[in-house]
N, C-alpha and C positions, 0 to 999 in steps of 0.2 A: 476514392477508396484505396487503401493501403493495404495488401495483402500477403505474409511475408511465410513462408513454408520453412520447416527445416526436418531433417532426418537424419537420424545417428549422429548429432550432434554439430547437422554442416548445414549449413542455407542453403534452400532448393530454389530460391527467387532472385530477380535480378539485381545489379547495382544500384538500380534508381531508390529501392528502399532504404537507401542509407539518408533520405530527408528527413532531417530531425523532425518529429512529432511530440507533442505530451502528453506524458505517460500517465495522465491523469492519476487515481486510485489503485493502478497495478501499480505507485511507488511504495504501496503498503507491502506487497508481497517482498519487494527488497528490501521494505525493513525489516520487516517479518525476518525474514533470511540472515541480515547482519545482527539481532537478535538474538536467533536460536543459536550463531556462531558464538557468543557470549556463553551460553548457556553451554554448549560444547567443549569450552575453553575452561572453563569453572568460574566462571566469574559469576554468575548470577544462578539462580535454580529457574525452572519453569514453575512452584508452585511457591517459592519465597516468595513475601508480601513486598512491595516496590518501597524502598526508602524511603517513609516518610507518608506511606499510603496505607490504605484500607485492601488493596486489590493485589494479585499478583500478577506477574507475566505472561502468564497463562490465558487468564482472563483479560488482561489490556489486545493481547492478538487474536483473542474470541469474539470482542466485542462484548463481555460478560462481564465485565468490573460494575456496571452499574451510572456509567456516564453519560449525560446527555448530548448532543450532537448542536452544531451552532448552526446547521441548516434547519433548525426550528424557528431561528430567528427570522422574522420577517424584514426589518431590517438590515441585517444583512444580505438577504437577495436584493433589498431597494440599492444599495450602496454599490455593488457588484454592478446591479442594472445601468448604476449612472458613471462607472468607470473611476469609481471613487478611488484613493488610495486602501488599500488592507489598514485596519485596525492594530496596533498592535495588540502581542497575544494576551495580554494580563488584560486589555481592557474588553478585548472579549468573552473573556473568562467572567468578567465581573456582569456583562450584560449578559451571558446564560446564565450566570448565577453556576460556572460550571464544575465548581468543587461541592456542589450538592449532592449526593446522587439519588439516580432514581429507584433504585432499589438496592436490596441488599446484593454483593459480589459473588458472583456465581451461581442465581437465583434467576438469571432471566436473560434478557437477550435484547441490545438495542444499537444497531450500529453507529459507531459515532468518529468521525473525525479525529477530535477530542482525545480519545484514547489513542490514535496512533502520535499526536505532539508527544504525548508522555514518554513513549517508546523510544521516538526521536532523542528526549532530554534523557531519558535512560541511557541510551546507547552513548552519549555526550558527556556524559557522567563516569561509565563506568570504564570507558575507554581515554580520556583522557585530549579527545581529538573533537574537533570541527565535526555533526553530520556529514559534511561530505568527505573530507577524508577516510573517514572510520566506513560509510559504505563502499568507497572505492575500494579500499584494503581490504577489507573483510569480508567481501558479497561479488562486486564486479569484479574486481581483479583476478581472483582466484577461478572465475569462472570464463576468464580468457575475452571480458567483453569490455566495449571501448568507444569514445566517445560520445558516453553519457555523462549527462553533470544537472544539478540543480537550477532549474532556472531561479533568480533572483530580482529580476528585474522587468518593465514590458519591455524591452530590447533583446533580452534572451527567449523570451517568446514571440517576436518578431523574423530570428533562423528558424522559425517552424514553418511548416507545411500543412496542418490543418486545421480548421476551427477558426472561428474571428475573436482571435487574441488581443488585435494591437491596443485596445483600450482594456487590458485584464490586466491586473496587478496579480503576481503569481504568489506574493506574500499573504492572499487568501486562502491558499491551500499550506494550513499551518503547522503540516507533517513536514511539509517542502513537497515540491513537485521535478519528477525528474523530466528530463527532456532526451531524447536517444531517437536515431532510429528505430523505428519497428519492429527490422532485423535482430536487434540486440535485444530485446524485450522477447521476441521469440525465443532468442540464443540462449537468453537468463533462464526461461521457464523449462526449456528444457535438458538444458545440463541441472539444474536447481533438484527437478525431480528423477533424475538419475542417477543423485545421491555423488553427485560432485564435489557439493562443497560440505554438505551435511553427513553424519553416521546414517546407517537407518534406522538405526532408533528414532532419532530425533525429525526424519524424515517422515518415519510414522508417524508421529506424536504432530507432526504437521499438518498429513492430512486426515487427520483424527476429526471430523466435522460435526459438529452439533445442527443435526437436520433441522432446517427451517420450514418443514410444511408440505406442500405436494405438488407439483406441475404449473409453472410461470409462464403465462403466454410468452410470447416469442424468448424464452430461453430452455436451452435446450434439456434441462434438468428433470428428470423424472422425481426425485427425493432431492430436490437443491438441499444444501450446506454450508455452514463457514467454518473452515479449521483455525489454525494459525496460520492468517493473512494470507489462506486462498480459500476461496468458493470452490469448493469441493461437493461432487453429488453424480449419483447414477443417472446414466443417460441408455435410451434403447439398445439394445445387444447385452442387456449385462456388464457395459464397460462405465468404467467413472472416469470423466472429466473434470479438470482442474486446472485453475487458474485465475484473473478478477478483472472484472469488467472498470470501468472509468470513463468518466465523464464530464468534461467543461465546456465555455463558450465555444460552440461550434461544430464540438468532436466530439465523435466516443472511441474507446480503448476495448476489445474486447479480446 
């Protein structure tokens, strides 16, 4: 286990946590993040409809657009299971059937994958850059954090340190999957909500959560939530916690 501290903005833990790990599903919260910098910038609105969509920004970071998620596929876990290569994304798309959707946008609530790729080709779109450029610049950089990058290949999940990778194709995680120390995922989450890189407007508008229900065995959530790309929710003392759990072969991210 990896466990990395920080306070007023400095790492309280040792050198060893610079082991690259993956960042599983906390890469959502960096999108989320190089996202709402768009929306900060004027380039996109939080409640404009996404080019060529039904949904808008708002709802793709809510998980509220109405999209299905390709962890319903059963086949895809078989594939994963057998260390297959990743699908590409249009012919996964076509085996969720995933420009259907399930409901109507902004009616309901279903966590999906699926809607953070969009955000990715969003950000890809409106920016002009490679994903990982545009989150370097726009998210890491600015928040002073550093040697994190996409993994692309089983070879870059290979420099990690936990979980049983070597037969995982990281092209399954079709947001992209970052890879970084622990430390710097700590570093992100906490300058991110100390309105670093964000107004606090938009900081608000972040962890704005649409409660999910009541008390999660082993999570610590009294009223759990999900804002824009963080799990946002009261926990005992009156205080709310914030931030997103993740999880692949081997490891989890919390």
């Amino acid at each position: 286990m990896l466990i990395s501290l920080v306070s007023n903005g400095q790492p309280q833990t040792p050198d060893r946590l610079e082991l690259m790990a993956p960042w599983w599903s906390f890469t959502k919260t960096v999108l989320a993040a190089t996202a709402l910098s768009l929306v900060q910038d004027g380039l996109i609105g939080l409640d404009d409809p996404i080019p060529d969509q039904p949904f808008t920004l708002r709802q793709l970071l809510r998980h509220e657009a109405g999209l299905a998620d390709y962890g319903e596929l059963a086949e895809y876990h078989t594939a994963v299971a057998k260390g297959e290569p990743a699908w590409p994304a249009d012919e996964m798309m076509r085996c969720l059937d995933g420009t259907r959707l399930r409901y109507s946008p902004g009616t309901g609530w279903r966590y999906s994958n699926v809607g953070y790729l969009f955000i990715g080709r969003l950000i890809e779109r409106l920016t002009d850059m490679t994903l990982d450029d545009a989150v370097i610049q726009r998210a890491l950089a600015p928040l002073g954090i550093s040697n994190v990058r996409f993994a692309k290949t089983r070879a870059d999940l290979q420099a990690t340190h936990l979980g049983s990778t070597s037969n995982y194709d990281p092209a399954w995680v079709y947001h992209g999957l970052l890879i970084g120390p622990i430390s710097q995922a700590a570093l992100f989450l906490d300058r991110l909500l100390s309105a670093e890189l964000l107004c606090a407007g938009l900081l608000q508008e972040m962890q704005t959560a649409r409660t999910l229900g009541g008390p999660i065995p082993g999570r610590p959530w009294i009223t759990p939530g999900y804002g824009l790309g963080l799990m946002q929710g009261s926990i005992d003392g009156g205080h709310s916690l914030a931030g997103h759990t993740g999880c692949g072969p081997g490891s989890v991210m919390a």
